[in-house]
Backbone as JSON Lines, residues from 0, in Angstrom:
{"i":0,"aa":"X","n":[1.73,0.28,28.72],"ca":[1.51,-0.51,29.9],"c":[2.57,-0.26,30.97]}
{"i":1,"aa":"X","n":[3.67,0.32,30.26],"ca":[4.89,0.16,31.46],"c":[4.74,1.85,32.15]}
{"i":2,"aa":"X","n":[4.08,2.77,31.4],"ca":[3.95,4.23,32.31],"c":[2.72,4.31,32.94]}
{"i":3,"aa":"X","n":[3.11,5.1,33.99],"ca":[2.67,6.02,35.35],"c":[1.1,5.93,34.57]}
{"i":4,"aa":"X","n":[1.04,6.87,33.3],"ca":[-0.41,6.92,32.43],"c":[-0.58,6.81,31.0]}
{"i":5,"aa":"X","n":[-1.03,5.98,30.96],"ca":[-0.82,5.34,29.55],"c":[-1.57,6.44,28.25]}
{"i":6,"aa":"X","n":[-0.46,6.2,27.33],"ca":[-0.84,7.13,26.41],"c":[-1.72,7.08,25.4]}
{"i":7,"aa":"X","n":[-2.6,8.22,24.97],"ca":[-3.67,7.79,24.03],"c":[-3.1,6.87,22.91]}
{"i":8,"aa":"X","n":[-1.96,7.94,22.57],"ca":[-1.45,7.41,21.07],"c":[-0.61,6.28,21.0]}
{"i":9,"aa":"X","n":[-0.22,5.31,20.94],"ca":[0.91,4.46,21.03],"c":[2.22,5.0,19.95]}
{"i":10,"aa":"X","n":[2.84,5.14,20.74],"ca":[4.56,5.4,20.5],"c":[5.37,4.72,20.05]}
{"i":11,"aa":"X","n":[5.72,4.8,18.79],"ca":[6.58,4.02,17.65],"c":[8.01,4.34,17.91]}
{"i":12,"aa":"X","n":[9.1,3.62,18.27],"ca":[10.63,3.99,18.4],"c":[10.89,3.44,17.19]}
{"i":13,"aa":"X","n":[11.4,4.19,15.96],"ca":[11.57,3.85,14.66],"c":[12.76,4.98,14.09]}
{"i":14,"aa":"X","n":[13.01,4.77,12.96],"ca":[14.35,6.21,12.31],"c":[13.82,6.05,11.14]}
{"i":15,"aa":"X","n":[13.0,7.42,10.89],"ca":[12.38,7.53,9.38],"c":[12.99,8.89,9.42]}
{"i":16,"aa":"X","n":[13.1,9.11,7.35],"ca":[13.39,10.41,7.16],"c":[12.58,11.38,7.13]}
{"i":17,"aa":"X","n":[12.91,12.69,6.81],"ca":[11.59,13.6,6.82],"c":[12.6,14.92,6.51]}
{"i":18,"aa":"X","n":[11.3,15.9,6.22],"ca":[11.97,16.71,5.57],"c":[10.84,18.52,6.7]}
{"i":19,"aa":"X","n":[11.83,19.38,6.82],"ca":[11.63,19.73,7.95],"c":[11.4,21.09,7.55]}
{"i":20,"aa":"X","n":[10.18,21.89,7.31],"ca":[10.28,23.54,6.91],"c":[9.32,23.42,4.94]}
{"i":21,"aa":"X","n":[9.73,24.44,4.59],"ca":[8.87,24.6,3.38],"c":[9.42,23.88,1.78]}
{"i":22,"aa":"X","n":[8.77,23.49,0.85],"ca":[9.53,22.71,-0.13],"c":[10.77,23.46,-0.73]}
{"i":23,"aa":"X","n":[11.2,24.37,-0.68],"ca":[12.35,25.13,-1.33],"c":[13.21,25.0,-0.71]}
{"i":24,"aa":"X","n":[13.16,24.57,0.77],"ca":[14.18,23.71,1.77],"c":[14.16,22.68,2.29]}
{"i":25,"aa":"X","n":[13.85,21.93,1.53],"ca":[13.42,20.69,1.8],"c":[14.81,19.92,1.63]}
{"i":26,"aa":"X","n":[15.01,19.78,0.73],"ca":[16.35,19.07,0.57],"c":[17.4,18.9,1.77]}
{"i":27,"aa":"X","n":[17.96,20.72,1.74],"ca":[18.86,20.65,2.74],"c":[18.34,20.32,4.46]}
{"i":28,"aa":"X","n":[16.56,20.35,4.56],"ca":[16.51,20.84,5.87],"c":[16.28,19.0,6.29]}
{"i":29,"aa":"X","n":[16.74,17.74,5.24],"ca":[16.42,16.16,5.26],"c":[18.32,16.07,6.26]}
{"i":30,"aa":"X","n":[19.17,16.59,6.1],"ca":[20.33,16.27,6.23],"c":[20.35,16.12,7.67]}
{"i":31,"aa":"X","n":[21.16,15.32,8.2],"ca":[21.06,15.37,9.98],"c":[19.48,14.74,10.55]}
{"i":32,"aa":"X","n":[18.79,14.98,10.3],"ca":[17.13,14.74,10.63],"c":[16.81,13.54,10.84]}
{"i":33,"aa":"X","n":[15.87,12.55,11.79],"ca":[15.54,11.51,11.02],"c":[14.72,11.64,12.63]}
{"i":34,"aa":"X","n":[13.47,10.86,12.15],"ca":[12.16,11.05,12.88],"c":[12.65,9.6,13.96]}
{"i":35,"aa":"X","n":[12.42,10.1,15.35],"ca":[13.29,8.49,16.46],"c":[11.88,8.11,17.17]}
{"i":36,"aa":"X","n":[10.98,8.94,17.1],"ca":[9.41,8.34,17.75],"c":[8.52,8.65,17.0]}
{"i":37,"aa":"X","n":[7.13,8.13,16.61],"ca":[6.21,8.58,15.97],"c":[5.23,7.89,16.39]}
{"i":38,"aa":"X","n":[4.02,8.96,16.5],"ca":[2.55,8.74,17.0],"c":[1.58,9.32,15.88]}
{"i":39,"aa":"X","n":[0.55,8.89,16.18],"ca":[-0.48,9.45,14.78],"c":[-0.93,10.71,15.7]}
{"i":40,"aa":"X","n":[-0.3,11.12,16.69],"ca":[-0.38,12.66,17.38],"c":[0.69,13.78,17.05]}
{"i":41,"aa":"X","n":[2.32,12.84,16.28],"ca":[3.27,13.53,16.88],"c":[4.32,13.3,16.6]}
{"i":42,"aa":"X","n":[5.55,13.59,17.06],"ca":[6.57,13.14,16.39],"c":[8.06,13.55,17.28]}
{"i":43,"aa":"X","n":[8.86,12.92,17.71],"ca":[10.39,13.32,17.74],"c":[11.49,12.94,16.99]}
{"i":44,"aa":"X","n":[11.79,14.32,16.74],"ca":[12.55,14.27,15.62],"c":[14.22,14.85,16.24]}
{"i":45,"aa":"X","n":[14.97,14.0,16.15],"ca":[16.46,14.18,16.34],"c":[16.71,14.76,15.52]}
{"i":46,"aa":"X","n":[17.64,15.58,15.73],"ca":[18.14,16.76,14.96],"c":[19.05,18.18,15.11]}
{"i":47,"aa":"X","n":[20.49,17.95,14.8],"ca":[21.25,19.09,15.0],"c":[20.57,20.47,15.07]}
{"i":48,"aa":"X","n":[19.65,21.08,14.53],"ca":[19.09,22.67,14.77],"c":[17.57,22.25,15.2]}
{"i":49,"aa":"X","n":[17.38,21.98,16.57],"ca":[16.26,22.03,16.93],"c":[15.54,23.73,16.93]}
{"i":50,"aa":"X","n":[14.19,23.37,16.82],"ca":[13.4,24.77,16.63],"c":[13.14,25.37,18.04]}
{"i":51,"aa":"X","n":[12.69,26.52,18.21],"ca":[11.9,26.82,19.74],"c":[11.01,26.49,19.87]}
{"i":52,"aa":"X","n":[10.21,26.21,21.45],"ca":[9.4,26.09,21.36],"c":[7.82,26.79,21.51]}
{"i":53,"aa":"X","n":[7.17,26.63,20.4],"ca":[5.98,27.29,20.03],"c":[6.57,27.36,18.62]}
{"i":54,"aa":"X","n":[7.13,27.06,18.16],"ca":[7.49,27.24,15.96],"c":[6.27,26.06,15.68]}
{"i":55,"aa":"X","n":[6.36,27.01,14.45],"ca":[5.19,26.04,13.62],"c":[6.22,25.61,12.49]}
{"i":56,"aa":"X","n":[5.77,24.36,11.91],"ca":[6.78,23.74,11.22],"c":[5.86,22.95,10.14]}
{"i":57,"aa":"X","n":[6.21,23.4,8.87],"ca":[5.71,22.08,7.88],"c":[6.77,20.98,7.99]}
{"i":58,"aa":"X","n":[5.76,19.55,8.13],"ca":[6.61,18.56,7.88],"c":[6.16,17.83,7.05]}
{"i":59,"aa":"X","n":[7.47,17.06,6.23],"ca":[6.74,16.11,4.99],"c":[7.67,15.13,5.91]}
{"i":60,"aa":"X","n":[7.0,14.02,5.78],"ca":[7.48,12.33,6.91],"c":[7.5,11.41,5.47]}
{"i":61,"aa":"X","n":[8.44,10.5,5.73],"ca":[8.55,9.52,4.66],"c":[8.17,7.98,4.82]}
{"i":62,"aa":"X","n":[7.57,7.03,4.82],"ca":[6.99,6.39,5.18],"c":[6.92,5.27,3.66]}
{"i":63,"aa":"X","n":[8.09,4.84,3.67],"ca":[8.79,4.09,2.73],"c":[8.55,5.17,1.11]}
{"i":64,"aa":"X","n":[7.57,4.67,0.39],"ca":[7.57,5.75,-1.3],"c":[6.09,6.99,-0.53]}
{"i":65,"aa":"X","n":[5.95,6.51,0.45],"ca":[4.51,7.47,0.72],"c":[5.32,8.89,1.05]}
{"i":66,"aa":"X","n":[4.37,9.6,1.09],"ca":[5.14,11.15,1.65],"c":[3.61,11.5,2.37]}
{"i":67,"aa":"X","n":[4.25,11.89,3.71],"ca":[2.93,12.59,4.39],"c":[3.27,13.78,4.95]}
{"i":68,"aa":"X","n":[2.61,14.82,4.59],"ca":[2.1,16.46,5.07],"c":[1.62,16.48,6.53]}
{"i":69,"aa":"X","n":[2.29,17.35,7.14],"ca":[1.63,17.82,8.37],"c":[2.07,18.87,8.51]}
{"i":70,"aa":"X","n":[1.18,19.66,9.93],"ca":[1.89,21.16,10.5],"c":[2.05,20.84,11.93]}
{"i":71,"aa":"X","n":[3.47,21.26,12.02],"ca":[3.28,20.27,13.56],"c":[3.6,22.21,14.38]}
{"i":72,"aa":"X","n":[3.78,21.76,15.69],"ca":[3.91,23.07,16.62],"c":[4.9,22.23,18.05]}
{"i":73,"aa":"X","n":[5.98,22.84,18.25],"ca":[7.15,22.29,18.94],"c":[6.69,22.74,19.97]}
{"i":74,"aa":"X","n":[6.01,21.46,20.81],"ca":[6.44,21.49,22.59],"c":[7.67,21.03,23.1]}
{"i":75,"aa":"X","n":[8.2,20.81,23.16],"ca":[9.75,20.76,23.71],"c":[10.71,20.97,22.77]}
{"i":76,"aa":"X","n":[12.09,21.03,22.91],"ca":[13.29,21.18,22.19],"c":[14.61,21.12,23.36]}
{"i":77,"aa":"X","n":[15.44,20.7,22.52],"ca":[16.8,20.42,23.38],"c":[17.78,20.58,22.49]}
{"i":78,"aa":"X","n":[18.8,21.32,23.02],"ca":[20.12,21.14,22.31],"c":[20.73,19.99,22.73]}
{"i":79,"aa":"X","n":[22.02,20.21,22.36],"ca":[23.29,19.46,22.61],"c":[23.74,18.84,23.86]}
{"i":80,"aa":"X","n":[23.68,18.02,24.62],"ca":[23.57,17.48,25.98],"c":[22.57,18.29,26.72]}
{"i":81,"aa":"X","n":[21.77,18.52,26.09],"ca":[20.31,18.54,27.08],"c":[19.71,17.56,26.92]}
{"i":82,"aa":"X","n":[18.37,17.7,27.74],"ca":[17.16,16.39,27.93],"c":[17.54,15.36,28.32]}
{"i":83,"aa":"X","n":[16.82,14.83,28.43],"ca":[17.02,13.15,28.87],"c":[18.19,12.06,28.35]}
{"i":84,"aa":"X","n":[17.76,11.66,26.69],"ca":[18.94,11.74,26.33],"c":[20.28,12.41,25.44]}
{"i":85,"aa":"X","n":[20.45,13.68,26.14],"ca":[21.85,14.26,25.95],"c":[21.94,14.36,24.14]}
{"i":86,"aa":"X","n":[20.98,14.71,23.46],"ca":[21.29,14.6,21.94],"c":[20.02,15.63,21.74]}
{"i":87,"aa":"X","n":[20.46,16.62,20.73],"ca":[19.42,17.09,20.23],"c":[18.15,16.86,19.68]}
{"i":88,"aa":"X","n":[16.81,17.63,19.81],"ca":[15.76,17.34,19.1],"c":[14.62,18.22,19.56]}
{"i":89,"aa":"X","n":[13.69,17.71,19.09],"ca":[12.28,18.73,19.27],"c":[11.36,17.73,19.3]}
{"i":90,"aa":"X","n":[9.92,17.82,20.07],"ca":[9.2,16.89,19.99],"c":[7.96,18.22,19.47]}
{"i":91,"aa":"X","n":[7.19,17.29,18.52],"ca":[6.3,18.13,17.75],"c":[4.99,17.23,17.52]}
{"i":92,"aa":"X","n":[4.34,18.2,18.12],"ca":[2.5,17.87,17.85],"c":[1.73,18.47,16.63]}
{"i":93,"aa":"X","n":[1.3,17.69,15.9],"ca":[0.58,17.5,14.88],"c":[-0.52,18.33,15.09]}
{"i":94,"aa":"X","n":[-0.38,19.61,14.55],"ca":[-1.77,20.73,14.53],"c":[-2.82,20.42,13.45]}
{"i":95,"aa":"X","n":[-2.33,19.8,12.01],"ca":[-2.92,19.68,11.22],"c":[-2.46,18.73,10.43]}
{"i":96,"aa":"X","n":[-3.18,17.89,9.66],"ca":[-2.97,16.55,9.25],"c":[-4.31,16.15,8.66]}
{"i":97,"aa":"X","n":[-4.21,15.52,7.7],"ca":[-5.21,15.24,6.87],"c":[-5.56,13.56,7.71]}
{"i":98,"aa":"X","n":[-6.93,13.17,7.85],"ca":[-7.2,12.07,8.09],"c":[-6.91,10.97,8.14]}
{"i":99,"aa":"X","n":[-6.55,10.93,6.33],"ca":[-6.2,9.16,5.53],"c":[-4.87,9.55,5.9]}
{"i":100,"aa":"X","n":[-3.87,10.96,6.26],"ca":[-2.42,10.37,6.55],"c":[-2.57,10.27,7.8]}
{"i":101,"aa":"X","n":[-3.14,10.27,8.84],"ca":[-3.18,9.98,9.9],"c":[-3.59,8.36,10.54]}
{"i":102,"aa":"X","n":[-4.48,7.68,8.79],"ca":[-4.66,7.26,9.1],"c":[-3.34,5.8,8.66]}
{"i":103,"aa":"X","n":[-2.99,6.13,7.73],"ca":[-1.71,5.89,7.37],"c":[-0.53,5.64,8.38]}
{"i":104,"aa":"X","n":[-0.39,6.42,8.96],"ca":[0.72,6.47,10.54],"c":[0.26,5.04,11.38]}
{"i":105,"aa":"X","n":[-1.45,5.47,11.86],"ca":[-1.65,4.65,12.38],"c":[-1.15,2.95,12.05]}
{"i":106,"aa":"X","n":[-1.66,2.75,10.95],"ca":[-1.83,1.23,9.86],"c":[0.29,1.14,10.06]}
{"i":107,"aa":"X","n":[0.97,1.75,9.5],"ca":[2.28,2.35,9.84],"c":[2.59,1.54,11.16]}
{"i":108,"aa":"X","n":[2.51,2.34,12.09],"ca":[2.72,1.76,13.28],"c":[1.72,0.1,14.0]}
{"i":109,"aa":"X","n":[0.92,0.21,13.46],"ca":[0.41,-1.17,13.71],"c":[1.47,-2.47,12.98]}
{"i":110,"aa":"X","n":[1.56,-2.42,11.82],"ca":[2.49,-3.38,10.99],"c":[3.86,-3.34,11.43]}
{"i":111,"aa":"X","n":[4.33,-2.25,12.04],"ca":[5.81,-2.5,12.67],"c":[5.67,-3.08,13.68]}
{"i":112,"aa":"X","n":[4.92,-3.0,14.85],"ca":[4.45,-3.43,15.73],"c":[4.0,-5.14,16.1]}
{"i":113,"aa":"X","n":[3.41,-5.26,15.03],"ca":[2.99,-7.15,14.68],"c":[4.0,-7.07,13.53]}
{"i":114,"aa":"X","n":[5.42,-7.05,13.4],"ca":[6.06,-7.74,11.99],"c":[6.35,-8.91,12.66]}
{"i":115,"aa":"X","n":[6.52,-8.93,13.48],"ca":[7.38,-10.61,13.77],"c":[6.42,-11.37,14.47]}
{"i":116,"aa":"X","n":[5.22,-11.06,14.64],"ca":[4.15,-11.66,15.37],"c":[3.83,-13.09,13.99]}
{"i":117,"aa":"X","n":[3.75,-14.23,14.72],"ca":[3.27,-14.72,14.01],"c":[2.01,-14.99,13.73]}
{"i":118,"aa":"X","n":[1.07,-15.8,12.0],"ca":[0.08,-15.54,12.29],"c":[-0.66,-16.76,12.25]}
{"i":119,"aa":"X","n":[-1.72,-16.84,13.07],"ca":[-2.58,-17.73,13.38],"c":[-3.53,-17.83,12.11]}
C-alpha cells in the first residue's frame, strides 16, 4: 500500500537461514547467510559472497524443521557498501519451486503477518 506499485507478491522482512549452492556445500555455504526478505516469488538474501547477476543457484530455505528446495536466478547483487542499504546481498527469483513449497511460503508469510492480530 505504501509503493508507487504495489506488488504481486507481498514482502516478508524476516531473518531465516538457508543454505546456498549444492548439498556437498551446504554446510559451509549456511555461514554468514540469512534470508532478510521473502516472497513466494523470491528472496533477499544478505550475504558476504554475493553471486552475479544471471547465476543460477540451488536454494534450500529453512522455515522452522521444514526445508524448502528452489532454483532461484540472481537479478541484482551488491557488495560491500553498495545498494541501498550499504551491506551485501543478492536478490533472487524463484525459477523453479514446487507448488505445496510455494505454497508453504505463502501460509509462512501469512501467519507472521497476523501473529499479533487478535482473534475475533
Amino acid at each position: 500500500a505504501t509503493e508507487a506499485t504495489p506488488r504481486r507478491y507481498i514482502r516478508l522482512s524476516t531473518c531465516l537461514s538457508l543454505a546456498v549452492g549444492d548439498e556437498a556445500g551446504a554446510a559451509d555455504s549456511m555461514a554468514g547467510n540469512c534470508i532478510t526478505a521473502l516472497s513466494e516469488n523470491g528472496v533477499y538474501i544478505n550475504t558476504p559472497t554475493p553471486r552475479a547477476v544471471g547465476a543460477r543457484l540451488p536454494l534450500t530455505i529453512f522455515l522452522g524443521k521444514t526445508k524448502i528446495k528452489a532454483d532461484g536466478l540472481v537479478l541484482y547483487s551488491f557488495n560491500l557498501k553498495e545498494g541501498p542499504l550499504h551491506e551485501p546481498g543478492m536478490g533472487i527469483k524463484f525459477i523453479h519451486i514446487k507448488p505445496e513449497d510455494q505454497s508453504l511460503i505463502r501460509a509462512f508469510i501469512k501467519k507472521e503477518l497476523t501473529r499479533d492480530l487478535a482473534q475475533v
